[in-house]
C-alpha positions as CSV (number, residue, x, y, z in Angstrom):
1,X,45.6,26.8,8.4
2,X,45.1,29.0,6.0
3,X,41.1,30.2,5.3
4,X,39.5,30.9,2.0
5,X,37.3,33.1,4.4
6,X,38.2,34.9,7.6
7,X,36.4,36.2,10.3
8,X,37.0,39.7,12.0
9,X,37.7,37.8,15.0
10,X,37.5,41.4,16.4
11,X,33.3,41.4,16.4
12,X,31.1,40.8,18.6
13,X,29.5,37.3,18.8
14,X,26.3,38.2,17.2
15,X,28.9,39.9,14.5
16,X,30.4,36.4,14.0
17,X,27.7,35.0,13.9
18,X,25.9,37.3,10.6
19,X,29.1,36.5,9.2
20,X,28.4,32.9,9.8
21,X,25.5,33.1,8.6
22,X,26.7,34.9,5.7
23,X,28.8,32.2,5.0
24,X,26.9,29.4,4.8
25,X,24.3,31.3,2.2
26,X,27.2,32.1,0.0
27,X,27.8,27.9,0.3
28,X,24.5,27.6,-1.2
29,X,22.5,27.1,2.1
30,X,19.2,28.5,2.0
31,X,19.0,30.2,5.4
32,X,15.1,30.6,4.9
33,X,14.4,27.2,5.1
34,X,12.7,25.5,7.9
35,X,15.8,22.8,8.0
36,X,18.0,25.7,8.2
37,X,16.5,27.4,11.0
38,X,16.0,24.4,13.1
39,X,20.0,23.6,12.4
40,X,20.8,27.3,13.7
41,X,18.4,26.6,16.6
42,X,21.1,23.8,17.7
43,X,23.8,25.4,16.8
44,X,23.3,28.7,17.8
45,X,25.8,28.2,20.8
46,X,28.8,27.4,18.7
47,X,28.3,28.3,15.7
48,X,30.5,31.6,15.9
49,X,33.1,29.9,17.2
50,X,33.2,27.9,14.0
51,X,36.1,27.2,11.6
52,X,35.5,27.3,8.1
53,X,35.8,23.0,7.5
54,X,33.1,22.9,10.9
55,X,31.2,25.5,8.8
56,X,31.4,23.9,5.5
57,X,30.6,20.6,7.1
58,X,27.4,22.0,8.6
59,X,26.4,23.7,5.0
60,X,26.7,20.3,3.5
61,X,24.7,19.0,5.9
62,X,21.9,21.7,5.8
63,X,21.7,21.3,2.1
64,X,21.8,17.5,2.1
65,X,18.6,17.6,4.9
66,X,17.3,20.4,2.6
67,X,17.1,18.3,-0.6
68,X,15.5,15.4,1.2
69,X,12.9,17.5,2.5
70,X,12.1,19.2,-0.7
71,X,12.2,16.0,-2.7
72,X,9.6,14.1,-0.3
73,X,6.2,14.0,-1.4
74,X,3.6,16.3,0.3
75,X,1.7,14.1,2.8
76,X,-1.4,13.8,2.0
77,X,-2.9,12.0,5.0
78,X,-4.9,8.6,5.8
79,X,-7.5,7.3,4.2
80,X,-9.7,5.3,6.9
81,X,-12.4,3.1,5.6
82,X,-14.4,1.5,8.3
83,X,-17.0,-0.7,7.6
84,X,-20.5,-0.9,9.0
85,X,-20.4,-3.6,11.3
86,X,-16.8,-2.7,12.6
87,X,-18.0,-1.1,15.8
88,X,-20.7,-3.5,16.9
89,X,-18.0,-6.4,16.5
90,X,-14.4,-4.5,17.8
91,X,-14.3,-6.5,20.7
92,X,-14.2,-10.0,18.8
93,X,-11.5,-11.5,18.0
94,X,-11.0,-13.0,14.3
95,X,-12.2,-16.0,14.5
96,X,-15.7,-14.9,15.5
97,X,-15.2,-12.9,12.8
98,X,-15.1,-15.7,10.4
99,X,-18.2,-17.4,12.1
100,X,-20.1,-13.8,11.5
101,X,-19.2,-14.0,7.6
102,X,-20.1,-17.6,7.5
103,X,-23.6,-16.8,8.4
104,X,-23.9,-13.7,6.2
105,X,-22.5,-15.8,3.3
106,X,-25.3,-18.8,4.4
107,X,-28.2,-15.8,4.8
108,X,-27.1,-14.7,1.0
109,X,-27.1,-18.1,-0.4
110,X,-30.4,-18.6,0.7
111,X,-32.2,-15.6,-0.1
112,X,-31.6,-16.1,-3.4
113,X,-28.5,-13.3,-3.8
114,X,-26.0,-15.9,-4.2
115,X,-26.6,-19.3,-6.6
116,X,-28.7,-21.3,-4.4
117,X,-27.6,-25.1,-3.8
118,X,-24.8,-25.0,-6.5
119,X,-22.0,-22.6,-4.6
120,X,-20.0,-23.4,-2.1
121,X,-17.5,-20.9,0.3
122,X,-14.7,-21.6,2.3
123,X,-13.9,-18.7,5.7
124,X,-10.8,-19.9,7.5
125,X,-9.1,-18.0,9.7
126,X,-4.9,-17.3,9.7
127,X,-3.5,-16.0,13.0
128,X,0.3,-14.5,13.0
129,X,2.7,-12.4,14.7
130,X,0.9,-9.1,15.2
131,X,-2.0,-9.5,13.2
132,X,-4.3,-12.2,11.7
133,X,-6.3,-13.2,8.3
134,X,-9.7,-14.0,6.9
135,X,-9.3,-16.4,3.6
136,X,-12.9,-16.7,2.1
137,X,-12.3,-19.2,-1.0
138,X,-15.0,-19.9,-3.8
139,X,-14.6,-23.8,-3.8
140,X,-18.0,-24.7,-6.3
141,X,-19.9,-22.2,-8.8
142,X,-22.9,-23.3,-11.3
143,X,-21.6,-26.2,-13.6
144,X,-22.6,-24.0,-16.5
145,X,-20.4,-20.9,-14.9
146,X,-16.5,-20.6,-16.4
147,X,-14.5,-19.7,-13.7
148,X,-11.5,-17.7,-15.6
149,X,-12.2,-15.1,-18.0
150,X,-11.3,-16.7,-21.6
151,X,-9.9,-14.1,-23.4
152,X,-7.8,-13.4,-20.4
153,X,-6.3,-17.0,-20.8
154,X,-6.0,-16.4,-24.5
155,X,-3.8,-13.7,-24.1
156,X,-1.3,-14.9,-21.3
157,X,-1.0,-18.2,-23.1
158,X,0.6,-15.8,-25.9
159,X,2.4,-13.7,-23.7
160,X,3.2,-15.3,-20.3
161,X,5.5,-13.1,-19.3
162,X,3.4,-9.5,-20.4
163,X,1.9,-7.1,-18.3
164,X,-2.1,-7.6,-18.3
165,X,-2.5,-3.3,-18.9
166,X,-1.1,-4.1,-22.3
167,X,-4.1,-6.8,-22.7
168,X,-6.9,-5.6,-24.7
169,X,-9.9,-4.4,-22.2
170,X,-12.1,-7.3,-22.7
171,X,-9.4,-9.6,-21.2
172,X,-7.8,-7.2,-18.5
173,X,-9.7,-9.3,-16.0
174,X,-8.9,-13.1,-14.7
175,X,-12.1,-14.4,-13.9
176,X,-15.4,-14.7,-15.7
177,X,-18.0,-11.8,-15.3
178,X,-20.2,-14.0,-13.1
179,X,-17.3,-15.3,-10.8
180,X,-15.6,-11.4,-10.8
181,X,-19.2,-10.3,-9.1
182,X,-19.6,-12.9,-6.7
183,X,-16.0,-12.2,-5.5
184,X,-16.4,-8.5,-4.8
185,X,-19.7,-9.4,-3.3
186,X,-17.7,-11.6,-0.8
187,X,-15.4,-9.1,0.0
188,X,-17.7,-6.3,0.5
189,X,-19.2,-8.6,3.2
190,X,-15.8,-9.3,4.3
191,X,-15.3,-6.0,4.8
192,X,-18.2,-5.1,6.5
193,X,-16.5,-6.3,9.8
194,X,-12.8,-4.3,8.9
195,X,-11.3,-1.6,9.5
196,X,-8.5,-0.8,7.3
197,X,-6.4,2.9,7.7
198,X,-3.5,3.8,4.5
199,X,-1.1,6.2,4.8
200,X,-1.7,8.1,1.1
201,X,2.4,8.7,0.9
202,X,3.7,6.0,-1.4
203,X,4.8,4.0,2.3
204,X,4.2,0.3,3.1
205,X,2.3,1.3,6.0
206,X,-1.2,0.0,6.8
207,X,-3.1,-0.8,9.8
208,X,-6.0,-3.5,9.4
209,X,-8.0,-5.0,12.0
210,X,-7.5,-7.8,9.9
211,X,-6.3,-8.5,6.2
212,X,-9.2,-10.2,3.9
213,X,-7.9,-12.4,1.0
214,X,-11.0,-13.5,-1.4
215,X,-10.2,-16.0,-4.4
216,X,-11.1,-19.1,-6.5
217,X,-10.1,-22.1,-4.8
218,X,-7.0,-23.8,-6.6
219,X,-8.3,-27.0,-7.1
220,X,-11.1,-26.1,-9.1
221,X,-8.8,-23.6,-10.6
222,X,-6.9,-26.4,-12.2
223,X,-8.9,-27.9,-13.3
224,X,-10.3,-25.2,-15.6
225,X,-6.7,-24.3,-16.3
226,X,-6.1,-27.8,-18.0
227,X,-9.7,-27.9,-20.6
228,X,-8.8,-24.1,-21.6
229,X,-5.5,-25.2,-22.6
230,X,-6.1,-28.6,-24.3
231,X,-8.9,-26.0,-26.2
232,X,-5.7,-23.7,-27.0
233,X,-3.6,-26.2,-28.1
234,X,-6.3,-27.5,-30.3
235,X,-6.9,-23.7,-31.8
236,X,-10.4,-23.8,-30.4
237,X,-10.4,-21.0,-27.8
């Protein structure tokens, strides 16, 4: 075979293996690199007794490694939020759970921080492989309440298929403003019993004692859906 690069065969080992080294630079390896030093690590048996394809193979494999670890984003570690009644309640299991947020949700209602006698919640619990659910679902709201956010309707009825960012800001949220507070007040006493940890790297990766879904209940929904329309139709919303 002949080589576009020979070795003074006549060296010592650690003379073969400079020119090894040398080598593999001169292919564009970076031979300060943390890949590259953990690749000489495991090579550093053989790799004077390379050829020049075994060699060329190996640079095209540090510099592939290389780019991938250069391209990834810097970790920037896990968020952890833990909420305040996680550690008094760890050893329940989700349904209790549910039973707990019942009663806060009952306490809130009657203390006058929820609509008194004209609301009505839902907590059911969802159990699946490896993990489980809470579902707390607004089922009634003050007759005098609108449950989606008009101008949001407005908007998607003229653009259905439009992303809601490009919505004016006024209508960048579904629900109405009183319905929007009453849902994050649910899940921040949702939450109170959770324990949710993120990996920051743009990953899939979670780990949640349980995950908490918190919305309108369809039904009612629909109902909505179907007077805000025949208004739009009519030219009246």
């Amino acid at each position: 075979m002949c080589l576009l690069f020979s070795f003074p065969f006549s060296q010592t080992q650690l003379g073969r293996k400079e020119s090894a080294i040398r080598f593999l630079q001169s292919k564009g390896v970076d031979i300060d690199s943390d890949i590259f030093k953990t690749s000489l690590d495991a090579f550093d048996s053989s790799i004077s007794s390379m050829d020049e394809g075994e060699l060329l193979n190996l640079a095209k494999l540090v510099i592939f490694l290389d780019s991938q670890q250069k391209s990834k984003p810097k970790l920037l570690g896990t968020e952890i939020t833990t909420g305040s009644q996680f550690e008094e309640t760890r050893d329940l299991e989700t349904k209790d759970i549910a039973k707990l947020i019942r009663a806060d949700i009952k306490a809130a209602i009657k203390s006058g921080a929820f609509p008194k006698d004209m609301m009505r919640v839902s907590v059911r619990t969802e159990l699946y492989s490896m993990g489980s659910a809470i579902h707390i679902g607004l089922k009634k709201v003050p007759s005098s309440w609108n449950l989606l956010n008009k101008a949001f309707f407005k908007c998607f009825k003229e653009n259905p298929y439009g992303s809601m960012v490009d919505f004016p800001e006024h209508a960048q949220k579904r629900y109405s403003s009183e319905v929007t507070g009453i849902l994050k007040a649910l899940e921040n006493i949702g939450n109170t019993y959770n324990r949710n940890e993120i990996d920051l790297e743009p990953t899939d990766y979670s780990n949640v004692r349980f995950h908490l879904h918190v919305g309108v209940d369809e039904n009612i929904l629909e109902k909505e859906r179907g007077e805000l329309t025949r208004l739009y139709d009519k030219g009246e919303l």
